[in-house]
C-alpha positions in Angstrom: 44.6 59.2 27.9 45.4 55.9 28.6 42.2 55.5 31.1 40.0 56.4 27.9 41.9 53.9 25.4 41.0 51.2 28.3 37.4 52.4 28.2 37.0 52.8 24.8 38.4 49.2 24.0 35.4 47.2 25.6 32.9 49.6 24.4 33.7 49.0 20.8 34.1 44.9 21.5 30.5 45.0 22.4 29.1 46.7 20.0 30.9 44.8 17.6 29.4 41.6 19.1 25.9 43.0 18.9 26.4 44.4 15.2 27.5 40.7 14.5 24.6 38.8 16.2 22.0 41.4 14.5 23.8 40.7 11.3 23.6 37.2 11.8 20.2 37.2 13.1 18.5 39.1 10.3 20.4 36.6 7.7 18.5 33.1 9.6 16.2 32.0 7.5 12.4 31.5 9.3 11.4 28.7 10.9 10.5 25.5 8.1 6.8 25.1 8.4 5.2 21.7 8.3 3.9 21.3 5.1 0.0 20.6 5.8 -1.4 23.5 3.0 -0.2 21.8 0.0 -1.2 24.0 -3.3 0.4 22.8 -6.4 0.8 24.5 -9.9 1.3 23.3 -13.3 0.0 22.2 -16.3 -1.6 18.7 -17.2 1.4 16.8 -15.9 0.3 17.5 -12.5 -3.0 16.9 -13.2 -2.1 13.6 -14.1 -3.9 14.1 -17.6 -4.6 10.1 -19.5 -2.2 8.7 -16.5 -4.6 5.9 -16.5 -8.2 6.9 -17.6 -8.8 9.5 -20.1 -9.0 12.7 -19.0 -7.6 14.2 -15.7 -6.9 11.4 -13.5 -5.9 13.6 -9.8 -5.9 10.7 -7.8 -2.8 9.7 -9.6 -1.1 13.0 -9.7 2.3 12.7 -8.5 1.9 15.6 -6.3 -2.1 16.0 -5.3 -2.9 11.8 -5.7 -5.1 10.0 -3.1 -6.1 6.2 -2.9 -8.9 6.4 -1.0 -12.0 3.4 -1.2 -12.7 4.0 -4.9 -9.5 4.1 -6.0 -9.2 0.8 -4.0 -12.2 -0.6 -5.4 -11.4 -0.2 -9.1 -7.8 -1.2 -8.4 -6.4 2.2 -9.7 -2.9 3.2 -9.1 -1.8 4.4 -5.9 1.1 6.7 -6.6 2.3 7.4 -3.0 1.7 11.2 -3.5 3.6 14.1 -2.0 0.0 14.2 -0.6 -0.7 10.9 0.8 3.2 11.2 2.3 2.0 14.4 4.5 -0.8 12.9 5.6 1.2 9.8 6.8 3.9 11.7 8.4 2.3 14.0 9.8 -1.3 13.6 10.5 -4.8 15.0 8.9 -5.6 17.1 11.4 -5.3 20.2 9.3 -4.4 18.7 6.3 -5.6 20.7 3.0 -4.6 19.9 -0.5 -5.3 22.4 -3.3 -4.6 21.5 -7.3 -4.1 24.9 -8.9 -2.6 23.5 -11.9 -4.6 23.5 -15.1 -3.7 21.0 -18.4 -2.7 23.7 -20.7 -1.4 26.3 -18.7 2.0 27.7 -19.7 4.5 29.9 -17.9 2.1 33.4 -18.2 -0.8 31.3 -16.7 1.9 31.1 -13.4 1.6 34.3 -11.6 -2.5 33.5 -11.3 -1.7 30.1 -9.7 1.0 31.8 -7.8 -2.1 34.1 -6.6 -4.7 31.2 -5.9 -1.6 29.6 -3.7 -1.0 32.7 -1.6 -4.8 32.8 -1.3 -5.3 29.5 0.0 -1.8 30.6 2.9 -0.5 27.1 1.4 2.8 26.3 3.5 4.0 24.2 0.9 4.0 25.1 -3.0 5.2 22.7 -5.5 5.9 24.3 -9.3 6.1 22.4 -12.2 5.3 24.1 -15.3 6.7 25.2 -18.9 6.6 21.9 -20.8 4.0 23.7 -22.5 6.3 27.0 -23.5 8.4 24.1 -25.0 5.7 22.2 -26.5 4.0 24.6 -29.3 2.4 23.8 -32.6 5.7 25.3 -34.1 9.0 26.5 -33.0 7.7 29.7 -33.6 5.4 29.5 -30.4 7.9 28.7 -27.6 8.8 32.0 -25.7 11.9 34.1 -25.9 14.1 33.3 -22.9 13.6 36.7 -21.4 9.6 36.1 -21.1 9.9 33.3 -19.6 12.2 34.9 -17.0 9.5 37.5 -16.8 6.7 35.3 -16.1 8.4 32.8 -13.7 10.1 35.8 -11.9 6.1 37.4 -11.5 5.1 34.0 -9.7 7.6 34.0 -7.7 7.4 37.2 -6.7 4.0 37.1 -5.4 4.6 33.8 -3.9 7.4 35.7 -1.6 5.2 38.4 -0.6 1.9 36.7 0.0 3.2 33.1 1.5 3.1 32.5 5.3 6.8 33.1 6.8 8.4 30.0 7.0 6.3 28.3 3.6 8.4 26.3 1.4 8.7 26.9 -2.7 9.7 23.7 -4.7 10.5 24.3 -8.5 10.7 21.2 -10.4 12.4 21.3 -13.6 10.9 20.6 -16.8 10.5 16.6 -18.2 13.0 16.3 -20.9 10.6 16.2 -24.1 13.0 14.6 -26.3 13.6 11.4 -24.1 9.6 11.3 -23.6 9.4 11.2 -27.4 12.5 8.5 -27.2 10.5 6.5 -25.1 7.2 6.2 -26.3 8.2 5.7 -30.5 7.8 1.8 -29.9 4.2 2.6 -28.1 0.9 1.8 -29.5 -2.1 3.9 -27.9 -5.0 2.2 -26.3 -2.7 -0.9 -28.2 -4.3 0.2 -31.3 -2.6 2.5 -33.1 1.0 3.3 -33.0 2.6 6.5 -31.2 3.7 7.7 -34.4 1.2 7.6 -36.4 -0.8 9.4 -33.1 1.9 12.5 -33.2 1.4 12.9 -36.8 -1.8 14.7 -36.5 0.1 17.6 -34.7 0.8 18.5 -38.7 -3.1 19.4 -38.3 -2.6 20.7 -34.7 -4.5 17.9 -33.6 -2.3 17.0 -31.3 0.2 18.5 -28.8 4.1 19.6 -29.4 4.4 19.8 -33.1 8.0 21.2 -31.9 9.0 18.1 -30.5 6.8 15.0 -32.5 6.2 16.3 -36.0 7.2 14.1 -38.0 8.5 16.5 -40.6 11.0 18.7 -38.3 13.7 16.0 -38.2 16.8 15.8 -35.5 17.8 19.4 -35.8 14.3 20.4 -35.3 13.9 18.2 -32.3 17.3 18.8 -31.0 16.7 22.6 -31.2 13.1 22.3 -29.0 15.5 20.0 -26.5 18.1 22.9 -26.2 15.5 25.6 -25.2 14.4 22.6 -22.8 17.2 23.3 -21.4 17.5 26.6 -21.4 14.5 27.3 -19.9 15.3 24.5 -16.8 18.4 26.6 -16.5 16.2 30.2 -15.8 14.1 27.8 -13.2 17.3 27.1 -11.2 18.8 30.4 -11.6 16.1 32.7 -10.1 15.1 30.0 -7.7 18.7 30.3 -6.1 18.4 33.8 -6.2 15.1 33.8 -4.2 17.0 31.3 -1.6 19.6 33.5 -1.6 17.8 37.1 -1.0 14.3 35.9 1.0 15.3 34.6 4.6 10.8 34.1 5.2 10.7 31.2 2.9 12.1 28.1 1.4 13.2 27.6 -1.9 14.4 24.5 -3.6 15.2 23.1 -6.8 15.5 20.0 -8.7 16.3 18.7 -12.1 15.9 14.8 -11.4 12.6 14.7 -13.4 14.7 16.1 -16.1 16.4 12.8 -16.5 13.7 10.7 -15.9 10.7 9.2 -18.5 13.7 7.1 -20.0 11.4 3.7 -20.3 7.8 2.9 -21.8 6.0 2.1 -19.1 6.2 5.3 -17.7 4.3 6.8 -20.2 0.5 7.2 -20.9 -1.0 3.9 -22.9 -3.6 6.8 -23.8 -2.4 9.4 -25.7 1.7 8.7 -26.2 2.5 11.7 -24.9 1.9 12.2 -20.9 3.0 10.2 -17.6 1.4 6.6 -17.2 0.2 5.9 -13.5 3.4 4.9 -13.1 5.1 7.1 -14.7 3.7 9.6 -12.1 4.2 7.0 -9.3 7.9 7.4 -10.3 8.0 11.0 -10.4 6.8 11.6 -6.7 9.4 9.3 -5.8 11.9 10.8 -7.3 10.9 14.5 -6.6 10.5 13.9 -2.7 13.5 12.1 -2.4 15.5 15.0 -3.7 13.1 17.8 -2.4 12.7 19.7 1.1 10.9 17.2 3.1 12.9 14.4 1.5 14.7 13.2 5.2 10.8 12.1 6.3 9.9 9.3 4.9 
């Protein structure tokens, strides 16, 4: 009996040390990928809508930008783009860059970028939408919290089963409206006509966000669109942790920095009032790459 006990001891050692190393193999996340397939969804943020010139303006996207001759030529902003900052660190041999965001888009148009991103095997997806689930004509139009769960959590989904092993998801939470409206009141657009007087034709829907810059909703209008701001930033972080947590063949990260930036004039569009400025956007890929996956190449 005691012969067997001194057998059996070792036996059951080992294959505790292999059921620990398979344990803790099958919990290591894959291998980081180098970011050279960058796909990026959104809304007109990320297409850098009246950053500078009217219209979308993707050479100054904080995200997709490029300063190539022209740009040079007619002295436009170069924003030092999570683009541009691939390229330099790691080469253009195999460098692609593919804008799937589309001004307008809001948290249902997701899961189809989510798609166009899987089909393009981008190793690196950037995600920075719902300022237009918080921006509607009225309060009316921003989505319960549960459907934006729904739609975000459909994205993400088919970004986990369709992205190379090893790609890397960054969420970027949503601008703070309120402090974009706070910043821009002492604007004039084109230096013509003031910001204010701009926002007012959202009582026509004429203009973007009635729930945040009508002028008839008041501070407990505004500060109501600012708390489902929040709320909605809040669902972003959650489910991204849980995808970090629960999917070891990708990389998820989150960030709220651009949450508390836009706080000064300049960084907002001379255009329309409403969207980043050159270098506003400038600011904004600072910002996001310093505090995102890649953030210890610089």
């Amino acid at each position: 009996m005691k012969k067997s006990m001194t057998l059996l001891v070792p036996v059951v050692v080992i294959v505790c040390i292999l059921f620990l190393t398979t344990l803790a193999t099958a919990q290591t996340k894959a291998t980081q990928l180098v970011p050279k397939r960058l796909s990026s969804t959104g809304d007109s943020i990320t297409e850098a809508i009246d950053a500078e010139l009217p219209l979308a303006n993707h050479w100054a996207s904080w995200v997709n930008g490029y300063h190539g001759f022209w740009e040079w030529l007619f002295g436009l902003t170069n924003v030092n783009s999570h683009n541009q900052r691939i390229t330099k660190i790691w080469g253009s041999w195999g460098r692609k860059n593919y804008m799937e965001a589309k001004s307008g888009a809001d948290m249902p148009d997701f899961p189809a970028q989510a798609a166009a991103a899987v089909a393009h095997q981008a190793q690196y997806v950037t995600v920075f939408m719902g300022h237009n689930d918080v921006c509607g004509n009225d309060f009316a139009d921003i989505p319960e919290d549960s459907d934006f769960r729904a739609n975000f959590t459909a994205g993400m989904e088919i970004l986990k089963n369709g992205l190379p092993k090893g790609a890397t998801i960054y969420v970027v939470g949503i601008v703070d409206i309120y402090q974009l409206w706070e910043a821009a009141q002492d604007k004039k657009a084109l230096g013509i006509v003031d910001c204010e007087v701009l926002w007012a034709t959202t009582l026509l829907d004429l203009f973007p966000c009635g729930t945040m810059l009508n002028p008839l909703i008041g501070r407990a209008g505004r500060e109501y669109t600012r708390g489902r701001n929040a709320g909605f930033n809040a669902i972003l972080k959650a489910v991204t942790e849980d995808y970090s947590t629960s999917d070891f063949d990708h990389h998820y990260f989150y960030t709220d920095v651009v949450t508390k930036s836009l706080l000064e004039d300049y960084q907002v569009s001379d255009i329309d009032c409403f969207h980043p400025s050159a270098l506003g956007q400038k600011d904004l890929s600072e910002m996001t790459w310093n505090f995102g996956p890649f953030s210890a190449y610089k």
